[in-house]
C-alpha positions as CSV (number, residue, x, y, z in Angstrom):
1,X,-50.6,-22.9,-115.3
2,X,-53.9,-21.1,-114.7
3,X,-54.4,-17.8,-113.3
4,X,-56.0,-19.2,-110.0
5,X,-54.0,-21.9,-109.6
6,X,-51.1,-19.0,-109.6
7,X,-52.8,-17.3,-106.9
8,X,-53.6,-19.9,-104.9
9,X,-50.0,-20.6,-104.9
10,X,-48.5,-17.0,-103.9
11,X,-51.3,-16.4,-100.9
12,X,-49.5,-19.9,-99.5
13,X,-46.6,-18.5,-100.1
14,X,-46.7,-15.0,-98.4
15,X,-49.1,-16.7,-95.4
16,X,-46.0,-19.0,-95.3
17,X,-43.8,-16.3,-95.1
18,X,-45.6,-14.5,-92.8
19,X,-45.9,-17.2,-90.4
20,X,-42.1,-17.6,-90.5
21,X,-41.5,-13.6,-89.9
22,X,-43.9,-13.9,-87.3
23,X,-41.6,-17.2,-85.5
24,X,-38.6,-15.6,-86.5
25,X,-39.8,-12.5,-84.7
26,X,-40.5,-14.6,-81.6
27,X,-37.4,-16.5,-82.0
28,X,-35.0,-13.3,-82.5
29,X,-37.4,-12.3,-79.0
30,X,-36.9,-15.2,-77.0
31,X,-33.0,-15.7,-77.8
32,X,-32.6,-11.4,-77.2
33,X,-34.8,-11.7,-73.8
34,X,-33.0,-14.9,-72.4
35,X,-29.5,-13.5,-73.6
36,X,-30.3,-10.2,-71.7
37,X,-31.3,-12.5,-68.7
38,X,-28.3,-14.6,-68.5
39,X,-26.6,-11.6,-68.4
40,X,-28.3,-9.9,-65.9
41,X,-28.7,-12.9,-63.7
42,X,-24.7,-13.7,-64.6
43,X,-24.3,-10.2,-62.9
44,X,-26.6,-10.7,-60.0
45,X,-25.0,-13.8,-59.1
46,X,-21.5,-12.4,-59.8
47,X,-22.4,-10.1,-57.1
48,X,-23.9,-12.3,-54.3
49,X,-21.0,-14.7,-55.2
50,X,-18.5,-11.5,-54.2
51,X,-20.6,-10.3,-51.5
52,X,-20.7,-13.8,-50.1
53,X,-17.3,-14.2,-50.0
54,X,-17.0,-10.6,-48.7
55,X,-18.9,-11.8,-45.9
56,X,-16.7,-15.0,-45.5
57,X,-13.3,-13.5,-45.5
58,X,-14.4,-10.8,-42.8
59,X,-15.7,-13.8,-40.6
60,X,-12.6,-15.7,-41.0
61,X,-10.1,-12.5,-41.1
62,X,-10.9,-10.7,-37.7
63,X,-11.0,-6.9,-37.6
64,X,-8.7,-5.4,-35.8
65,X,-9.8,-3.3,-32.8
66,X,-7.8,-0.2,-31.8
67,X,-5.8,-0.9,-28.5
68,X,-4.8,1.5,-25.9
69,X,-1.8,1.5,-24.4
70,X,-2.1,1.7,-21.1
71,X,0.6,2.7,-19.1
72,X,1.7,0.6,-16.0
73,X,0.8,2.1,-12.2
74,X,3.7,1.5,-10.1
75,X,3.1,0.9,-6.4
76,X,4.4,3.7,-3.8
77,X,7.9,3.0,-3.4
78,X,7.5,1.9,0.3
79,X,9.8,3.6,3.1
80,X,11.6,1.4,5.1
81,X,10.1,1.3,8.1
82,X,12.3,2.4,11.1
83,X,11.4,0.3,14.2
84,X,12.1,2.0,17.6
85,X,15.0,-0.1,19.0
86,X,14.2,-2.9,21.3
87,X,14.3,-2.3,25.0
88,X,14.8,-5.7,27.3
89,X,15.7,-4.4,30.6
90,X,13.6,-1.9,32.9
91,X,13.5,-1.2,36.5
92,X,14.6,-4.6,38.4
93,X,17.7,-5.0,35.7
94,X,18.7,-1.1,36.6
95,X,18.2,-1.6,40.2
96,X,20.7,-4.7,40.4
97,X,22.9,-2.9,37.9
98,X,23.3,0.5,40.3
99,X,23.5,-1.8,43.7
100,X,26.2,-3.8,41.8
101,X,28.3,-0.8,40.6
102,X,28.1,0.4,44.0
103,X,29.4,-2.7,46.5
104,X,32.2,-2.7,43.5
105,X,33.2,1.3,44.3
106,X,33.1,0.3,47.6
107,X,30.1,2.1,48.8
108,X,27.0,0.7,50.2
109,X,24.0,-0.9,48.5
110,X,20.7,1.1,48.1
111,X,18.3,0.1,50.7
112,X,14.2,0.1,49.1
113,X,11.5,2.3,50.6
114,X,7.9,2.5,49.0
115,X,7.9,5.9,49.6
116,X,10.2,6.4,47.3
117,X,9.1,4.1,44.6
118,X,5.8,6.4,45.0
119,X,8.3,9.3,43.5
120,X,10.1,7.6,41.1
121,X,6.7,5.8,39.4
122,X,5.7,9.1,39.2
123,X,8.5,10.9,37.3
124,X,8.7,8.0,35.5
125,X,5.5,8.6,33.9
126,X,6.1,11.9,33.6
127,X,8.8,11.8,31.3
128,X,7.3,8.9,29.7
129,X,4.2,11.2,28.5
130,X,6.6,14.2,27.7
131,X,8.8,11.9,25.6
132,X,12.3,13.7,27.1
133,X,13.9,14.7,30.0
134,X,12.5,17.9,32.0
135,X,16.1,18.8,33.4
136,X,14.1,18.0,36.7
137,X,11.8,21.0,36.9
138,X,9.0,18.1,37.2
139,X,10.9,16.8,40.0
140,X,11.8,20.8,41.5
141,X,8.3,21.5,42.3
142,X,6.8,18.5,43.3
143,X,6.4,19.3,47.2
144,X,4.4,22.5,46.1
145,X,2.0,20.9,43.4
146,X,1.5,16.8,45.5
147,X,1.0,18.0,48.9
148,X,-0.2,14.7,49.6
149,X,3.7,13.4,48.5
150,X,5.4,16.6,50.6
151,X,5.9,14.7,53.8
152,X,8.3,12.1,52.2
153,X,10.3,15.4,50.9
154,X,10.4,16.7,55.0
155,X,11.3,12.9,56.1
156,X,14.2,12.3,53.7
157,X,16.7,15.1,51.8
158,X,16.2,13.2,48.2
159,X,18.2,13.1,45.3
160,X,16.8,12.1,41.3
161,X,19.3,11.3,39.0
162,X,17.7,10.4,35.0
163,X,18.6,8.4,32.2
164,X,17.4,8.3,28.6
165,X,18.5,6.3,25.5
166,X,20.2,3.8,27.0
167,X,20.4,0.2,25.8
168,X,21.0,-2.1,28.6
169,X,21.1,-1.6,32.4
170,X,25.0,-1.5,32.3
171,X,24.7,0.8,29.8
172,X,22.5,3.5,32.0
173,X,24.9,2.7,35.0
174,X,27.9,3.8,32.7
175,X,26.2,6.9,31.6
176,X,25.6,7.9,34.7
177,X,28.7,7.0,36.0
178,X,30.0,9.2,33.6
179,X,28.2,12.3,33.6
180,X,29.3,14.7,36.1
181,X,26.5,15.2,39.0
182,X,25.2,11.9,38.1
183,X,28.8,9.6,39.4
184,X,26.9,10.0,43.3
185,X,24.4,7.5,42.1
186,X,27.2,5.5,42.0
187,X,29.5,6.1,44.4
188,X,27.7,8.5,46.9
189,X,28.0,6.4,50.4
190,X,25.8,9.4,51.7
191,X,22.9,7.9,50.5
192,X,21.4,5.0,51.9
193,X,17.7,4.5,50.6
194,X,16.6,4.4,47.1
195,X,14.2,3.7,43.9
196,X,14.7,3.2,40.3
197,X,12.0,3.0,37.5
198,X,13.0,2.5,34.0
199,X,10.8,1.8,31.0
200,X,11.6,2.6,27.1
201,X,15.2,3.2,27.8
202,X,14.4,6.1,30.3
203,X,15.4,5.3,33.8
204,X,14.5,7.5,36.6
205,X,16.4,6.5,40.5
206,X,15.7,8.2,43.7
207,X,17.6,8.3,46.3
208,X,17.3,9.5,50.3
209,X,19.3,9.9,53.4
């Protein structure tokens, strides 16, 4: 072979080569880069994929909130409430209840005057507003302090006889009846005239000869 033919021959062969380092070189380039890709977009995704489902198990799993425990208020215990006992008999009741006990001690029945209602209202009210029995000082001094009342006190020598915390008519006649000082109401034929108030289980009578 011919010593040009020779060269020819080799400058194919190392332009050959060299077109085959320079694909290889690109090859080895393209498989390194893409390989490194994968991997980096294997790990990207790997990491949206967990955050994803990060994010889905939080939505479905709620997160517990802290509680308080609140401790029940319990309403003031309540008092029972102590009602005042019922009072269903007043003046007119007391009235029929004195004149009976007296006809049945064999004494006279109380004869009405106004004048002597005008008293009784009076000391009624009285005793009423002070809430107990005055032990008849109200009663004492009235000539002095109503002299517009003093003329029934020179007309008639009067008599008061109280009651308090009774619970029926009967039941104030019985007290009195009962009570030393007070038994006249009953069975005092001196007196002839008379009054009674009552209201609230106080009972006031006042009576006159």
């Amino acid at each position: 072979m011919s010593r040009i033919k020779w060269n020819i021959i080799v400058d194919v062969l190392v332009a050959s080569l060299s077109i085959i380092a320079v694909i290889s070189s690109l090859l080895i380039s393209y498989v390194v880069g893409y390989r490194n890709g994968m991997i980096s977009a294997s790990g990207e995704y790997e990491s949206v994929i967990t955050s994803l489902i990060g994010e889905r198990v939080s939505f479905l799993i709620p997160t517990p909130s802290p509680t308080s425990v609140v401790a029940p208020t319990l309403p003031p215990a309540k008092k029972p409430a102590i009602s005042p006992p019922t009072v269903s008999w007043g003046g007119p009741e007391l009235w029929e209840a004195v004149n009976r006990a007296r006809v049945e001690n064999g004494v006279n029945p109380l004869s009405q005057r106004d004048e002597l209602c005008t008293i009784a209202s009076i000391r009624l009210n009285e005793i009423l507003e002070l809430g107990k029995l005055d032990n008849h000082e109200g009663f004492s001094d009235m000539p002095e302090r109503r002299e517009d009342l003093k003329w029934i006190f020179d007309k008639y020598t009067i008599a008061e006889f109280l009651v308090a915390g009774a619970t029926s008519a009967q039941d104030a006649v019985d007290l009195w009846y009962n009570t030393l000082g007070h038994k006249k109401l009953i069975t005092g034929g001196e007196y002839s005239f008379g009054c009674i108030y009552a209201q609230d289980s106080f009972g006031v009578a006042i009576t006159a000869f």
